[in-house]
Phi, psi and omega in degrees: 000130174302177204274316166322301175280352189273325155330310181281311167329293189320293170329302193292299194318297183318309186309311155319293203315311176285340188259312162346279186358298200294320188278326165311303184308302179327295173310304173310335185267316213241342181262159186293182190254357157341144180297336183307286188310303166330291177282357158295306162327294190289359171281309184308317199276012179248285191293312174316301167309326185278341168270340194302304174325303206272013231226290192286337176277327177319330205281304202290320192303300176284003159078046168256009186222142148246132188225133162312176220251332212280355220228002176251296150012270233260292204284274189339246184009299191273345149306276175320310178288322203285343189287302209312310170321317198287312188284301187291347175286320174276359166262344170296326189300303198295306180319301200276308170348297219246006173075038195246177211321333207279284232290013190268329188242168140244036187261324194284340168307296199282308160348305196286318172314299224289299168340301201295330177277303172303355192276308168318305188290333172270336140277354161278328199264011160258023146309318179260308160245002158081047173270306220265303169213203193191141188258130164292191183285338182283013187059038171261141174295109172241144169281117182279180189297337186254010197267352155307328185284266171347309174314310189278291223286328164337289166302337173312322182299317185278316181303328206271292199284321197292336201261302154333315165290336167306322189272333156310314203282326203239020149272173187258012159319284177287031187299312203284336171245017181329306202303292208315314190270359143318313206280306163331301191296318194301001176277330162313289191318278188292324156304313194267359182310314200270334170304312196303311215272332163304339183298290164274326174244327189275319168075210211279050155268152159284053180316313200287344184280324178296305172357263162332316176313290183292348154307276173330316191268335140341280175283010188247331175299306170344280198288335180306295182295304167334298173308325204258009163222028182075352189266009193344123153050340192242092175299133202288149181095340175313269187276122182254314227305000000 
């Protein structure tokens, strides 16, 4: 990558990073302590580590820091997890949103966890072995055999509850909560909108850290809107939490 695009690469990254910031701080000062509310925070406060991450390996990654290899390890290791975390927390968000089976229990919760712990261990145990990725002896970043793999079942958490609501959005039983499961989907929706457009047009941008941003900031005007109309973050009879 030129010194140019990794500048912008850098930028765009910085630029996420800050607007999470703002909307994590907000949350933290304003929103209640509902179980709802709680994983909307820990989502945010995940994906904020996962852009921090992906910030600091471009830096190390293009030689503008020299760092140890162990300490370029441990930011992947924290890359990859604070996202797996990030994709399971908004899907318990979405679940108690939309009343559906994980958010009924916490037994259906921590089930629901467990794919996401495996995901973690096997990205911890490529440190050793090199499935998810691999540091070379030059401190270069390499993609293991699994690493598509960890992405896609990550993003599964997201696929899954948002292609539901999506679908959800246009009966007409939900009409009256059309915005709100709109908002649910754009977690679907808007990341991969941007990954195509990295695709086609951006080349060596972080679209999907833009995705996700402009998600978060989506659903956070939402709940926003939710609140200043009395329905804050809790559809009534849902979140017992």
């Amino acid at each position: 990558m030129s010194s140019a695009a990794s500048f912008l690469y850098i930028e765009v990254n910085l630029l996420c990073v800050l607007i999470c910031g703002v909307i994590l701080i907000r949350c933290l000062r304003s929103i209640d302590k509902r179980r709802k509310a709680r994983y909307f925070c820990s989502m945010t406060i995940c994906f904020e580590i996962n852009f921090l991450c992906d910030l600091v390996w471009r830096i190390i990654d293009n030689h503008h820091a020299s760092t140890p290899i162990s300490l370029n390890y441990l930011i992947n290791c924290l890359y990859f997890s604070a996202g797996t975390l990030g994709c399971y927390f908004w899907f318990m968000y979405a679940e108690i949103s939309q009343g559906g089976w994980a958010s009924r229990r916490q037994r259906n919760a921590w089930l629901v966890l467990l794919p996401a712990l495996g995901l973690i261990g096997i990205t911890i145990a490529s440190c050793r072995t090199g499935w998810v990725f691999s540091i070379d002896e030059n401190n270069r970043y390499l993609r293991g055999p699994l690493h598509l793999w960890q992405l896609g079942l990550s993003f599964a958490y997201v696929l899954l509850t948002s292609a539901k609501a999506l679908c959800k959005a246009f009966q007409k039983k939900h009409f009256e909560r059309r915005m709100e499961l709109l908002s649910l989907a754009a977690f679907m929706l808007l990341p991969l909108g941007f990954v195509l457009l990295q695709v086609i047009y951006l080349g060596q941008v972080p679209t999907l850290c833009m995705g996700y941003t402009v998600t978060l900031l989506v659903v956070y005007l939402n709940i926003l809107d939710q609140r200043i109309t009395g329905a804050f973050i809790c559809h009534p009879g849902v979140d017992k939490g």
